[in-house]
PyMOL Python script that loads the backbone (N, CA, C, O; Angstrom):
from pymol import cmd

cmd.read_pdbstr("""\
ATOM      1  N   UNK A   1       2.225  -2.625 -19.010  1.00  0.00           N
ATOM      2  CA  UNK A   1       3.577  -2.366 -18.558  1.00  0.00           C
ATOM      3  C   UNK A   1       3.613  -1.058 -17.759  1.00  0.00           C
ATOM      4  O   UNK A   1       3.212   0.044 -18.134  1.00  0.00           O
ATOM      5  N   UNK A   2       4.108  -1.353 -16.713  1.00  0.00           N
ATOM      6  CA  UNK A   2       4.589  -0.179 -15.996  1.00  0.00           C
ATOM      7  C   UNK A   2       5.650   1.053 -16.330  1.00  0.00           C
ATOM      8  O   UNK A   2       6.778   0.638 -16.597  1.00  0.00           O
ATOM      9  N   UNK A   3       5.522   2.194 -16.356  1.00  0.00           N
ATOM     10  CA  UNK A   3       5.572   3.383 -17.072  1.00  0.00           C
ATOM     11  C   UNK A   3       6.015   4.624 -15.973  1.00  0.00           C
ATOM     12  O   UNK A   3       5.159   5.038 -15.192  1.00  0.00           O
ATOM     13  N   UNK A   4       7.245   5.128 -15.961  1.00  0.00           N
ATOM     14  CA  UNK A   4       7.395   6.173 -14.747  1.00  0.00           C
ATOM     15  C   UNK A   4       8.454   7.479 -15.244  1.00  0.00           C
ATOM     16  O   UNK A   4       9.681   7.384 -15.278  1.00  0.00           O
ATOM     17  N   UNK A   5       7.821   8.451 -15.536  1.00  0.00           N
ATOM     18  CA  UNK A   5       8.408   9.676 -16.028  1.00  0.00           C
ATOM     19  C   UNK A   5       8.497  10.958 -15.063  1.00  0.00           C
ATOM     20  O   UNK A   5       7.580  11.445 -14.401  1.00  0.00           O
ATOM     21  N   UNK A   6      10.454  11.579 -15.193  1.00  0.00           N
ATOM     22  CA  UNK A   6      10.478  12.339 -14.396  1.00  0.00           C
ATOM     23  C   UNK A   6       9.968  13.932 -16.065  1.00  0.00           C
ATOM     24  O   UNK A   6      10.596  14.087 -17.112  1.00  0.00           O
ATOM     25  N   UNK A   7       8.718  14.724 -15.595  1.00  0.00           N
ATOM     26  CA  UNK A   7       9.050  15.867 -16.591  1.00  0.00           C
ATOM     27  C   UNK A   7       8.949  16.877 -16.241  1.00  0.00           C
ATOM     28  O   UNK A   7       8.204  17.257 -15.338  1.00  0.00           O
ATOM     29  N   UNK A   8       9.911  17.725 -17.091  1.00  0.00           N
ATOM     30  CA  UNK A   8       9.942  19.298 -16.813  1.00  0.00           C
ATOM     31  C   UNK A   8       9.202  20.221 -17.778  1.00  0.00           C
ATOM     32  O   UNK A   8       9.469  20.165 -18.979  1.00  0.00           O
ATOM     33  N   UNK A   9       8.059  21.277 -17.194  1.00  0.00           N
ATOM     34  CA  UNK A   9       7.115  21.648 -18.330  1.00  0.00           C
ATOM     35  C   UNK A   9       7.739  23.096 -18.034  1.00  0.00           C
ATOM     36  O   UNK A   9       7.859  23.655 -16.944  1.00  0.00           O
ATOM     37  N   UNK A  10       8.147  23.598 -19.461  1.00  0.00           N
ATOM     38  CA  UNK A  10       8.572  24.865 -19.907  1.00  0.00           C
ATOM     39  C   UNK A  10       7.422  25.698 -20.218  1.00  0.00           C
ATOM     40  O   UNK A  10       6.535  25.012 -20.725  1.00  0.00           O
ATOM     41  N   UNK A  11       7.176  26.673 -20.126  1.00  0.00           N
ATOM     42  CA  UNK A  11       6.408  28.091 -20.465  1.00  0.00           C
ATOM     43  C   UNK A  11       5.319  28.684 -19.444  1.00  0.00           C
ATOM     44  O   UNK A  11       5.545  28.545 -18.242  1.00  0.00           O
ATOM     45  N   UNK A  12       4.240  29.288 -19.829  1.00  0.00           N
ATOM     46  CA  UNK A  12       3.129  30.033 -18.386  1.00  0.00           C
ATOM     47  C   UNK A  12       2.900  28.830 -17.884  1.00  0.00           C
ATOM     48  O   UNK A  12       2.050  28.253 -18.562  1.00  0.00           O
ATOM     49  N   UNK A  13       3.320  28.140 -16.912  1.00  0.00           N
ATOM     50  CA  UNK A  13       3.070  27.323 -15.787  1.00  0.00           C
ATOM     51  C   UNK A  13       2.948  27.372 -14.641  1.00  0.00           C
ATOM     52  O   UNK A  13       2.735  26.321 -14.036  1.00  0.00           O
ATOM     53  N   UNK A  14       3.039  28.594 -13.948  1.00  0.00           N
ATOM     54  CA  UNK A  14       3.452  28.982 -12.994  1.00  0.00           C
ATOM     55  C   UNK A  14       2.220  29.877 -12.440  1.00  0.00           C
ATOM     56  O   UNK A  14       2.056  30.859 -13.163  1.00  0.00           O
ATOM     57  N   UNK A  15       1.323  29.813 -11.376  1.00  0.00           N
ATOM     58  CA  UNK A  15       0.045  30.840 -11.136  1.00  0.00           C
ATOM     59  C   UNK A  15      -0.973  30.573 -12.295  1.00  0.00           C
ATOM     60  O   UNK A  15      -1.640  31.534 -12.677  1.00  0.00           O
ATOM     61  N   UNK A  16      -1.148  29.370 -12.880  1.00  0.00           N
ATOM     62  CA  UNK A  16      -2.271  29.743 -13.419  1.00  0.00           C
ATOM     63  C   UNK A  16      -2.909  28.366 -13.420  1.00  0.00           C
ATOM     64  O   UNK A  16      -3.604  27.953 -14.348  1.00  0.00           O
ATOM     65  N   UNK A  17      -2.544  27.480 -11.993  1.00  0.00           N
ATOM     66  CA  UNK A  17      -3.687  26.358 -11.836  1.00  0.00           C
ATOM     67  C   UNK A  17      -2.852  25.125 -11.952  1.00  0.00           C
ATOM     68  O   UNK A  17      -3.290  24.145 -11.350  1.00  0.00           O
ATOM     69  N   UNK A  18      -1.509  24.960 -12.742  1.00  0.00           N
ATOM     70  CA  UNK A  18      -1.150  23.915 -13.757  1.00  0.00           C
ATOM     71  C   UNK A  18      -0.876  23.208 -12.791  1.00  0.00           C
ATOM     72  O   UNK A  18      -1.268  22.092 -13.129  1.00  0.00           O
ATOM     73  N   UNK A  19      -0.377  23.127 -11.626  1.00  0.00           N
ATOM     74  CA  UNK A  19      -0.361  22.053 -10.545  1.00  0.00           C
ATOM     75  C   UNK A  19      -1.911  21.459 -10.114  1.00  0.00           C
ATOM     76  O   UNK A  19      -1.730  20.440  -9.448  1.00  0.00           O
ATOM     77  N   UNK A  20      -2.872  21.651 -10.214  1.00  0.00           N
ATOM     78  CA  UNK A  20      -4.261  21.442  -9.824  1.00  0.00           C
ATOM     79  C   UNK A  20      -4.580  20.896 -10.742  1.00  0.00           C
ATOM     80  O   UNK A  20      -5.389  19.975 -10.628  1.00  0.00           O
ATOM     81  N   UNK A  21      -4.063  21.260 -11.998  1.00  0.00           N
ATOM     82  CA  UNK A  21      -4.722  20.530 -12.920  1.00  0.00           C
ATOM     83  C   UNK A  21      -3.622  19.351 -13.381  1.00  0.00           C
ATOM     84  O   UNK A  21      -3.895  18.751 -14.421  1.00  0.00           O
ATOM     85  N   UNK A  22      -2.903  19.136 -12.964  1.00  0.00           N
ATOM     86  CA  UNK A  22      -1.918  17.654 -13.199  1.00  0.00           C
ATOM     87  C   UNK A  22      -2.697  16.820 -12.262  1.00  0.00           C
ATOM     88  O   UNK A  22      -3.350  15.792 -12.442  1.00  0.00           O
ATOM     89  N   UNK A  23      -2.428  17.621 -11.088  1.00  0.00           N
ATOM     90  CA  UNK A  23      -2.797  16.482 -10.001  1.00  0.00           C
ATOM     91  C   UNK A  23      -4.449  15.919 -10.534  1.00  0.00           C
ATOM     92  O   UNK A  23      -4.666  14.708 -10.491  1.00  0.00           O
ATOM     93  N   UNK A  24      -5.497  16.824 -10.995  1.00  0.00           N
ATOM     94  CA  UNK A  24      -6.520  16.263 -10.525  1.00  0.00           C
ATOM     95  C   UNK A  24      -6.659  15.567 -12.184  1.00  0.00           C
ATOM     96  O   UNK A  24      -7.776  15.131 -12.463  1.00  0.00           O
ATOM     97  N   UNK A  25      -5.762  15.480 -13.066  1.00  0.00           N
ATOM     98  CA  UNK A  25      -5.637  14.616 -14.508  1.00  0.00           C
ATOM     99  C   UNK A  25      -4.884  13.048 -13.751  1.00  0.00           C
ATOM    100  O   UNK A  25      -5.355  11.920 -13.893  1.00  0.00           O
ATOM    101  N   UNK A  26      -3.860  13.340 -13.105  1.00  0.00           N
ATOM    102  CA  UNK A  26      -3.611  12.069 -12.915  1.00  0.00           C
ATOM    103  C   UNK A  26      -3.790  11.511 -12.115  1.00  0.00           C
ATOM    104  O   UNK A  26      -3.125  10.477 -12.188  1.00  0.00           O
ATOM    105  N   UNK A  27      -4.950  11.603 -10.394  1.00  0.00           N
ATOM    106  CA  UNK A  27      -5.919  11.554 -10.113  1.00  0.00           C
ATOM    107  C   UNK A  27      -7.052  10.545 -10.894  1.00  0.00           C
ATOM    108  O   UNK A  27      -7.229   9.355 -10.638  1.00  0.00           O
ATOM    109  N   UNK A  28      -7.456  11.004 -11.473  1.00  0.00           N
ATOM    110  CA  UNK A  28      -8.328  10.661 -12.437  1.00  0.00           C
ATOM    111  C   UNK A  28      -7.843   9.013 -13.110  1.00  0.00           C
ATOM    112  O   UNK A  28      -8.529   7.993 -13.060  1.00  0.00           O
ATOM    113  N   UNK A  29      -6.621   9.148 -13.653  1.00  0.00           N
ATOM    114  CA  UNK A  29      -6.135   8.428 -14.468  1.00  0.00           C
ATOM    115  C   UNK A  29      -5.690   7.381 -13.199  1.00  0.00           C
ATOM    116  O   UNK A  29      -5.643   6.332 -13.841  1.00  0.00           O
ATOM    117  N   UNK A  30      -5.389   7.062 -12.023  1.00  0.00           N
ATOM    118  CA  UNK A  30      -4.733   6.554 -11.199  1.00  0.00           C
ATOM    119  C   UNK A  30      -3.520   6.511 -11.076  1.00  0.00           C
ATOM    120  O   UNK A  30      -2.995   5.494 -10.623  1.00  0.00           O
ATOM    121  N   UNK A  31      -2.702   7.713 -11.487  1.00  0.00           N
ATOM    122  CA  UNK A  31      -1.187   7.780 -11.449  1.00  0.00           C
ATOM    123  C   UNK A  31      -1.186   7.706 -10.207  1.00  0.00           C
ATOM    124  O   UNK A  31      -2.047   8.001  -9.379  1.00  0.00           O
ATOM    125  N   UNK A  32       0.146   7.167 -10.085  1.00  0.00           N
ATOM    126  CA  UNK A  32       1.197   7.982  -8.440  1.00  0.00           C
ATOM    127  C   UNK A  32       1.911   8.703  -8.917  1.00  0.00           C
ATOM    128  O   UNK A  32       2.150   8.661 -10.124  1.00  0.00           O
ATOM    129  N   UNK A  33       2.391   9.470  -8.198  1.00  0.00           N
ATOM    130  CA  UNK A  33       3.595  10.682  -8.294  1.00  0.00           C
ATOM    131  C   UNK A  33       3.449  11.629  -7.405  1.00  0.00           C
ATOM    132  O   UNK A  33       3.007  11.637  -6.256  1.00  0.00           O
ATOM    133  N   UNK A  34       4.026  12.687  -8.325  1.00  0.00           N
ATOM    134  CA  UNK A  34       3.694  14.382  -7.654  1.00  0.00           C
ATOM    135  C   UNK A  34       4.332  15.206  -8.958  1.00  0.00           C
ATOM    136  O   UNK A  34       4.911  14.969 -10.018  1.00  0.00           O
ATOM    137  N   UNK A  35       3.760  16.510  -8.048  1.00  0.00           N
ATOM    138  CA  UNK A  35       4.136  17.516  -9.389  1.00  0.00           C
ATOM    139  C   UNK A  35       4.523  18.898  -8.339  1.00  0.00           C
ATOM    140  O   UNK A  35       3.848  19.105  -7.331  1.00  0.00           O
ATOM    141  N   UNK A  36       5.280  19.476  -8.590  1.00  0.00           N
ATOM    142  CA  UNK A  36       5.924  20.916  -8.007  1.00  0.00           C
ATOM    143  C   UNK A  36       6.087  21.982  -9.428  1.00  0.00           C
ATOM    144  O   UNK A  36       5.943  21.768 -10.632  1.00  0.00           O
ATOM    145  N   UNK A  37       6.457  23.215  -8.633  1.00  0.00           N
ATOM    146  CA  UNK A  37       6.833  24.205  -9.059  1.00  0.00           C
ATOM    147  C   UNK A  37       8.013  24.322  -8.755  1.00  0.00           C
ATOM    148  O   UNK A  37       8.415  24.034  -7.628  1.00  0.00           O
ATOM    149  N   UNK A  38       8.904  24.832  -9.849  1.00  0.00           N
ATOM    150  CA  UNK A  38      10.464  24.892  -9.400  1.00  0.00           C
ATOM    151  C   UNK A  38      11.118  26.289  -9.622  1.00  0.00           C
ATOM    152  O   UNK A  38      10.975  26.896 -10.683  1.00  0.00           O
ATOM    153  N   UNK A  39      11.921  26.826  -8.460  1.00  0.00           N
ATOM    154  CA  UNK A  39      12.332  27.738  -8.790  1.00  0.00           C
ATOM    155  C   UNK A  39      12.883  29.106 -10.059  1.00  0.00           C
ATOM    156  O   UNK A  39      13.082  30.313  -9.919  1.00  0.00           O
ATOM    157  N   UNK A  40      12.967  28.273 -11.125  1.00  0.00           N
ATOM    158  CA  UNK A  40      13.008  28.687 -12.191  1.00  0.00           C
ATOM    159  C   UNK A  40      11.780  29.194 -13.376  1.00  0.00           C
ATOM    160  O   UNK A  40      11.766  29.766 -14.465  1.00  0.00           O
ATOM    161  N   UNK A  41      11.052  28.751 -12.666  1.00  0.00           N
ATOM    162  CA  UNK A  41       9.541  29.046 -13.439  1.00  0.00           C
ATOM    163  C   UNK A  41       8.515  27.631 -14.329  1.00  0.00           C
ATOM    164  O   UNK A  41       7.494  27.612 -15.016  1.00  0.00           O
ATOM    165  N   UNK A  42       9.378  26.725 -13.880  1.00  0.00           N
ATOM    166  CA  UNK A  42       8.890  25.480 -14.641  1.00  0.00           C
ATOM    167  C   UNK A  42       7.878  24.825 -13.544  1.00  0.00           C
ATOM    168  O   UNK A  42       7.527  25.280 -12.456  1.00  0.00           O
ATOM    169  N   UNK A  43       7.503  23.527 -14.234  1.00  0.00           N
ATOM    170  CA  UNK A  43       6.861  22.482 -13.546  1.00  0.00           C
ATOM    171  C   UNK A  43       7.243  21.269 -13.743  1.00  0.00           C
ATOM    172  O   UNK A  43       7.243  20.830 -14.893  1.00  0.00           O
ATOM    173  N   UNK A  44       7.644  20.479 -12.674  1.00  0.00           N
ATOM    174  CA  UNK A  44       8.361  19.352 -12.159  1.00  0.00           C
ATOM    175  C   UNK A  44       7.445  18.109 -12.079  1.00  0.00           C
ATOM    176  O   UNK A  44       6.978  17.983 -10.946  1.00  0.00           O
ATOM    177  N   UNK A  45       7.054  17.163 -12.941  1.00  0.00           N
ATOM    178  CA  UNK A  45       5.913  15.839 -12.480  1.00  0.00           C
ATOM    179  C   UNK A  45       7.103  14.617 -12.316  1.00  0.00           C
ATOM    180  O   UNK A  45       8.173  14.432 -12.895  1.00  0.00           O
ATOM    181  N   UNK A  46       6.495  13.996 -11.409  1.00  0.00           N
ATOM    182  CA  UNK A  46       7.113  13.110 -11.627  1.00  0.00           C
ATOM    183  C   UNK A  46       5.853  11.782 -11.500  1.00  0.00           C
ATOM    184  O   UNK A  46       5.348  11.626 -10.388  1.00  0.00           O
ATOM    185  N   UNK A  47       5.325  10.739 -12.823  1.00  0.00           N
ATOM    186  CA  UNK A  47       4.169  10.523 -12.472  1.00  0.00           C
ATOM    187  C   UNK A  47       4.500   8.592 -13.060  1.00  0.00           C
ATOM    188  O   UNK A  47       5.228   8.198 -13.971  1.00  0.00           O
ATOM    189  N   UNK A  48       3.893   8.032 -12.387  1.00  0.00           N
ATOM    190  CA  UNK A  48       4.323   6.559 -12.837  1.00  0.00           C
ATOM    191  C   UNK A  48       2.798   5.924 -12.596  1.00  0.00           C
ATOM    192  O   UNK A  48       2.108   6.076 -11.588  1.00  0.00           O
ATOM    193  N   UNK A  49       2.409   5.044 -14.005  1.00  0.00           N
ATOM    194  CA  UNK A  49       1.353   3.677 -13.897  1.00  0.00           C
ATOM    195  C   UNK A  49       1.656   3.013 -15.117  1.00  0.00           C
ATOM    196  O   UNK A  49       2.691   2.949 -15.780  1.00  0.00           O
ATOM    197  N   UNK A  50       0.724   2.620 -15.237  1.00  0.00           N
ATOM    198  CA  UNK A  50       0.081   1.967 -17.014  1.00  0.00           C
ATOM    199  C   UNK A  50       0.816   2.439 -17.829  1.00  0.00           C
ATOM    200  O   UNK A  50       1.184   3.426 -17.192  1.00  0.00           O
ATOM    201  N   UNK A  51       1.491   2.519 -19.068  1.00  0.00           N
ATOM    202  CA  UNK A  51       1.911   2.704 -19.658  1.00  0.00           C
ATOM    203  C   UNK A  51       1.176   4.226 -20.947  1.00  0.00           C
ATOM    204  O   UNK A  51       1.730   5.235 -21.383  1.00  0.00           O
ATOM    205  N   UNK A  52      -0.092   3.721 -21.128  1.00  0.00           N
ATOM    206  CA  UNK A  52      -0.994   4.119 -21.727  1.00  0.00           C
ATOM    207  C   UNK A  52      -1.687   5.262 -21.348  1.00  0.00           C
ATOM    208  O   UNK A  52      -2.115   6.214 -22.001  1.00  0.00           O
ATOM    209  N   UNK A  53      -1.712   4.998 -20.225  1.00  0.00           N
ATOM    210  CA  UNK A  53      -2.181   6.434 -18.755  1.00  0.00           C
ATOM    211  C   UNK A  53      -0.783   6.980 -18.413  1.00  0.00           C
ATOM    212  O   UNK A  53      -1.111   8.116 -18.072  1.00  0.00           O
ATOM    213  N   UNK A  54       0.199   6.950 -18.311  1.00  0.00           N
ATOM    214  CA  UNK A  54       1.189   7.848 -18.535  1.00  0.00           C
ATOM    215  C   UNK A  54       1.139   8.574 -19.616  1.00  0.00           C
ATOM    216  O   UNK A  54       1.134   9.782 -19.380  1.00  0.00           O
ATOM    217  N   UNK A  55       1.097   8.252 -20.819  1.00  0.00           N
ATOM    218  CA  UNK A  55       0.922   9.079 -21.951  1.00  0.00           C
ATOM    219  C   UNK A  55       0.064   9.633 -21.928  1.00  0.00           C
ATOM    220  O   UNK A  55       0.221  10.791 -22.317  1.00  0.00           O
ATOM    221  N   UNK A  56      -1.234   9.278 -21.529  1.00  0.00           N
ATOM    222  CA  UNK A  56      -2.065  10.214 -21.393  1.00  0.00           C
ATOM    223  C   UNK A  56      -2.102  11.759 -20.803  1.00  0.00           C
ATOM    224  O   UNK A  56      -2.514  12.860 -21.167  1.00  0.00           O
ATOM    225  N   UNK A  57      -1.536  11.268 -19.859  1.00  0.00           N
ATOM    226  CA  UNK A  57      -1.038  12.342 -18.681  1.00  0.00           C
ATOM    227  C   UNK A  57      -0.486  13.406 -19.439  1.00  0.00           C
ATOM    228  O   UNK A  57      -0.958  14.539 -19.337  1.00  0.00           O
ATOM    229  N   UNK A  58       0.554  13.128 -20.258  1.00  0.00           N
ATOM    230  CA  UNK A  58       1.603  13.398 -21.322  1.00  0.00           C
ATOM    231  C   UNK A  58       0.945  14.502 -21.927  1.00  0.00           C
ATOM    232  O   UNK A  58       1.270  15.687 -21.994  1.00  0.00           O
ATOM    233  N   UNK A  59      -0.218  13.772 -22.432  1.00  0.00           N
ATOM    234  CA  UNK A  59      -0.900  14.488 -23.401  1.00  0.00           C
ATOM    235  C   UNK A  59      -1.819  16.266 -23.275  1.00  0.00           C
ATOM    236  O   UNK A  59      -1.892  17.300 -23.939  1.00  0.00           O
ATOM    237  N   UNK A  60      -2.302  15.766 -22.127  1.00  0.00           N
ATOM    238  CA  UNK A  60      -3.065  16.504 -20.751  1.00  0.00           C
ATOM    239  C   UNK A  60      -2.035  17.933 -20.549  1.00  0.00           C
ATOM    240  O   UNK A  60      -2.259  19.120 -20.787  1.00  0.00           O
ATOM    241  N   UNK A  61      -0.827  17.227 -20.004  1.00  0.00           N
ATOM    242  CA  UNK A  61       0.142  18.122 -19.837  1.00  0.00           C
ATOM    243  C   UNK A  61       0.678  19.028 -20.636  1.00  0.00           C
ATOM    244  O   UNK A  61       1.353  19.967 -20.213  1.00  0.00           O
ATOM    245  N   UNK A  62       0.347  18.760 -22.198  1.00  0.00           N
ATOM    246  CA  UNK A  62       0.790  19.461 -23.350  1.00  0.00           C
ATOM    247  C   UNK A  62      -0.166  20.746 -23.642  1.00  0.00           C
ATOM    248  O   UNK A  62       0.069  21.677 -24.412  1.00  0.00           O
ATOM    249  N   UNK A  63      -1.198  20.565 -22.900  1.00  0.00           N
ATOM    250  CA  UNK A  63      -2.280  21.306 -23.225  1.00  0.00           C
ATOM    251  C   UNK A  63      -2.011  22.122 -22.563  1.00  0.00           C
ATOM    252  O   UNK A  63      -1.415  23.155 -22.866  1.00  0.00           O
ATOM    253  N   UNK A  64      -2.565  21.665 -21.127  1.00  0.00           N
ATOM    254  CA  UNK A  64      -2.718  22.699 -19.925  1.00  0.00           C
ATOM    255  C   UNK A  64      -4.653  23.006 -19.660  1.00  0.00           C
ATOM    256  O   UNK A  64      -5.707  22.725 -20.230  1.00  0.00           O
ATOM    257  N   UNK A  65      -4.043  23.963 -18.060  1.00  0.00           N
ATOM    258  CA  UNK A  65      -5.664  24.439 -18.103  1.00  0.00           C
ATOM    259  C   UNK A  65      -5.586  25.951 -19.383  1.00  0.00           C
ATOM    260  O   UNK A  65      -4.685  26.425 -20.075  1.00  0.00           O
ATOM    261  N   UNK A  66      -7.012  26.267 -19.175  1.00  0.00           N
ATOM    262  CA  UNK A  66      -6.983  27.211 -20.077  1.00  0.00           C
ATOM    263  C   UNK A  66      -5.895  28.649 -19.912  1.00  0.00           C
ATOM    264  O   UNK A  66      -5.674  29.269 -20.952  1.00  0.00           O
ATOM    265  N   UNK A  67      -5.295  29.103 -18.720  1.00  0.00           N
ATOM    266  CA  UNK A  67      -4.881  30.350 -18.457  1.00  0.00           C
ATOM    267  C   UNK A  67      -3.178  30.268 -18.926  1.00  0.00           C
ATOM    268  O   UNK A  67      -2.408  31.204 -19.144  1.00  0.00           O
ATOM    269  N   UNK A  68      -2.916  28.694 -18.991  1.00  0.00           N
ATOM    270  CA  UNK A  68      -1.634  28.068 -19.340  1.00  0.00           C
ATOM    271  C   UNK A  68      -0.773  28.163 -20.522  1.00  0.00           C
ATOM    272  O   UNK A  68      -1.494  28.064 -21.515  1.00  0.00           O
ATOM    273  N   UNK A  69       0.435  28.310 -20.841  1.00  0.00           N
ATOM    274  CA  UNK A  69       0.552  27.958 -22.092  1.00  0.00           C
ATOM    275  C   UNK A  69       1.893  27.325 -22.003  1.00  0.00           C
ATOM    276  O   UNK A  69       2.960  27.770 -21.581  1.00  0.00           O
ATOM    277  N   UNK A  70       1.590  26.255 -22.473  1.00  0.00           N
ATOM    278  CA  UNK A  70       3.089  25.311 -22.078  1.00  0.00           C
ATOM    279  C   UNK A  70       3.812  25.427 -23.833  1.00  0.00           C
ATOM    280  O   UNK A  70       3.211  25.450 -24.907  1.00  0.00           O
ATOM    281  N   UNK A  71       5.171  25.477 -23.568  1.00  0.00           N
ATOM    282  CA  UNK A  71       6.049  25.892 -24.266  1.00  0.00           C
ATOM    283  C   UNK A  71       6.709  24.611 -25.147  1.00  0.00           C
ATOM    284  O   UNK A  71       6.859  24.414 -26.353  1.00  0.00           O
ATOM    285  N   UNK A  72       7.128  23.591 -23.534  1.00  0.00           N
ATOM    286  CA  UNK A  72       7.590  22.592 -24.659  1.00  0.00           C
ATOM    287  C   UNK A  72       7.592  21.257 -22.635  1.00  0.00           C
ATOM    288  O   UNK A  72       7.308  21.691 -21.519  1.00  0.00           O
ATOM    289  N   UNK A  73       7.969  19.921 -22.948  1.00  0.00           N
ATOM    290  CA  UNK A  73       7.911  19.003 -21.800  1.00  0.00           C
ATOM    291  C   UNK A  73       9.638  18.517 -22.503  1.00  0.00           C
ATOM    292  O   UNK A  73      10.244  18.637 -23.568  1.00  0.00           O
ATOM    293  N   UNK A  74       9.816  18.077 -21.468  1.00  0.00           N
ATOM    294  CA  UNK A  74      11.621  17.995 -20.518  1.00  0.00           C
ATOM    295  C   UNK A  74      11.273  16.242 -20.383  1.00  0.00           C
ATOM    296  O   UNK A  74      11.816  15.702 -19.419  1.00  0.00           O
ATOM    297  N   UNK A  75      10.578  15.519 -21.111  1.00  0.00           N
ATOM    298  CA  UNK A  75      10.511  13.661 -20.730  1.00  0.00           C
ATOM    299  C   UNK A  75      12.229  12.391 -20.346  1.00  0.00           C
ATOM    300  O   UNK A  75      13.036  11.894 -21.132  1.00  0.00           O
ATOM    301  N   UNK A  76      12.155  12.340 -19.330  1.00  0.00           N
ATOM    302  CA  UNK A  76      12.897  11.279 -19.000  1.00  0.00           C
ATOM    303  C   UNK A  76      12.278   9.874 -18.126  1.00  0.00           C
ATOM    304  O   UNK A  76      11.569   9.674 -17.140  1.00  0.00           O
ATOM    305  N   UNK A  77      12.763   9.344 -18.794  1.00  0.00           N
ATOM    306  CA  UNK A  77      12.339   7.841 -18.058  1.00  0.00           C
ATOM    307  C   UNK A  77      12.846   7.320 -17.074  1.00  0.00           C
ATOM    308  O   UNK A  77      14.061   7.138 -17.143  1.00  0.00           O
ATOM    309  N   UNK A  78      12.273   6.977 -16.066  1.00  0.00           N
ATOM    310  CA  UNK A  78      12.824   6.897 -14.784  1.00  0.00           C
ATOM    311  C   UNK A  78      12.439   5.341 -14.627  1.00  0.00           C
ATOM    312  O   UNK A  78      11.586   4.870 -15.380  1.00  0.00           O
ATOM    313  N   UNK A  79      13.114   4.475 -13.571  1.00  0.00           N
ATOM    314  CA  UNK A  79      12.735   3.143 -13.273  1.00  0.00           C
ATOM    315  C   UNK A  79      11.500   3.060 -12.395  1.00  0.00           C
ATOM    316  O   UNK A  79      11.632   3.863 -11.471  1.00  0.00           O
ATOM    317  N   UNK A  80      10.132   2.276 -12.309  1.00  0.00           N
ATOM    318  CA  UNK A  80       9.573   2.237 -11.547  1.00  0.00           C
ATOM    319  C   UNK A  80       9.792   2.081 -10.435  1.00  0.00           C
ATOM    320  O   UNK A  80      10.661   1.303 -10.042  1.00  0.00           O
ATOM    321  N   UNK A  81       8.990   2.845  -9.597  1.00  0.00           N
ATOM    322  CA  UNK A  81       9.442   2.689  -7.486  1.00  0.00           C
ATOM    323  C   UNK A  81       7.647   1.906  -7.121  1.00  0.00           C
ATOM    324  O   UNK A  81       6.589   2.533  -7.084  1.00  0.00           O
ATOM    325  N   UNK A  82       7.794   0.804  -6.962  1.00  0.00           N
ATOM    326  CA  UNK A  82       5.971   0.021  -6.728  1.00  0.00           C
ATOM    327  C   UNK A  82       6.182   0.691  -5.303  1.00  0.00           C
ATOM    328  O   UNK A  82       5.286   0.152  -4.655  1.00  0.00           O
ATOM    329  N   UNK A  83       6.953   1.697  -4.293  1.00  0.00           N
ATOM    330  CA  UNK A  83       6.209   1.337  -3.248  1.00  0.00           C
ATOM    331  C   UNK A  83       5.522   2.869  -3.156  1.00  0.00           C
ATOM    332  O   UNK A  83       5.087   3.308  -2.091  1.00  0.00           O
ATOM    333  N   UNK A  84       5.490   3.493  -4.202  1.00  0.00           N
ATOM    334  CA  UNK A  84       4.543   4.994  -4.269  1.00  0.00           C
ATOM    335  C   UNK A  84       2.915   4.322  -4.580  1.00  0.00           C
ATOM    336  O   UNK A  84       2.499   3.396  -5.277  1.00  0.00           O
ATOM    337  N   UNK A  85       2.186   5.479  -3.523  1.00  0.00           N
ATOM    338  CA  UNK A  85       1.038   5.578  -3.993  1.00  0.00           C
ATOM    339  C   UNK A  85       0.611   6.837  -4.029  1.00  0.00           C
ATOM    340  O   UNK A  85       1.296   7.796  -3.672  1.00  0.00           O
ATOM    341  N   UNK A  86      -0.734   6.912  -4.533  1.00  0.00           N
ATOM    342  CA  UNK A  86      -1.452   8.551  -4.655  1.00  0.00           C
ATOM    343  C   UNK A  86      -0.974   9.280  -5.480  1.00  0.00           C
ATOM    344  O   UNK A  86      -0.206   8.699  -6.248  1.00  0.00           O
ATOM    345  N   UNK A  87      -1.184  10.934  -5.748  1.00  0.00           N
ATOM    346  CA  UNK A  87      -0.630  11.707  -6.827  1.00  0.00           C
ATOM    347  C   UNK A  87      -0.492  13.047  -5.513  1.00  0.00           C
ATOM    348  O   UNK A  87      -1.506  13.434  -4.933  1.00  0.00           O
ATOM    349  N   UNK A  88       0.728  13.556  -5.236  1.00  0.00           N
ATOM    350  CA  UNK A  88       0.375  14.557  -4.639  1.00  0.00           C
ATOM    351  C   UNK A  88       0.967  15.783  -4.989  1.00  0.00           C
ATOM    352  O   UNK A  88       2.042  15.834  -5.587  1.00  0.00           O
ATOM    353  N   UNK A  89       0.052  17.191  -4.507  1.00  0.00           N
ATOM    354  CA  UNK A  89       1.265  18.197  -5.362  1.00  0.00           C
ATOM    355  C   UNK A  89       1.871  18.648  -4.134  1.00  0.00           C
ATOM    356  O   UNK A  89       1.220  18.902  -3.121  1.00  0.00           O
ATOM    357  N   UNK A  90       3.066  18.740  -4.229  1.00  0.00           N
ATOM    358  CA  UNK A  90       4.824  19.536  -3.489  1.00  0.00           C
ATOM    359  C   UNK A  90       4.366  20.659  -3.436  1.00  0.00           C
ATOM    360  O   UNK A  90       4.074  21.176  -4.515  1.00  0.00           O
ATOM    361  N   UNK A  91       4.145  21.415  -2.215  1.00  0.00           N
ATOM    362  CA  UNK A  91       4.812  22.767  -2.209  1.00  0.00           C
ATOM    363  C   UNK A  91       6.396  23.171  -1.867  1.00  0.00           C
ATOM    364  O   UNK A  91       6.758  24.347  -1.916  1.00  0.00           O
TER     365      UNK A  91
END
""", "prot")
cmd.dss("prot")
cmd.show_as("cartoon", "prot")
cmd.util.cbc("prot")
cmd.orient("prot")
């Protein structure tokens, strides 16, 4: 089943990779989406596939790279869009 989440990641997200490292996790996983930095200090994904590889992503995201420390994720469910492809990050 197809799987498409808009999330907002709260805490050190910001300068320490966490866009590089979404993209190249869901990359990996074959998501589409994208992921930004948002004015406020957060991080913005918005990432849709598999159901199973979304969560994954999920999971990935909870962590972070090492310099990271994520605070808490912002999950809403969004309707799938089939005509996205790739994962890219927003500046």
């Amino acid at each position: 089943m197809e799987k498409r989440v808009l999330v907002t990641v709260y805490g050190l997200v910001q300068g320490v990779g966490f866009r590089m490292f979404v993209e190249r996790s869901a990359s990996r996983l074959g998501l589409s989406g994208w992921v930004r930095n948002m004015p406020d200090g957060t991080v913005q994904i918005d990432a849709q596939g598999p159901d199973g590889l979304v969560d994954e992503l999920l999971n990935d995201t909870k962590i972070g790279p090492p310099a990271s420390k994520v605070s808490s994720l912002d999950v809403i469910e969004k309707q799938p869009d089939h005509t996205r492809t790739g994962f890219n990050v927003l500046i």
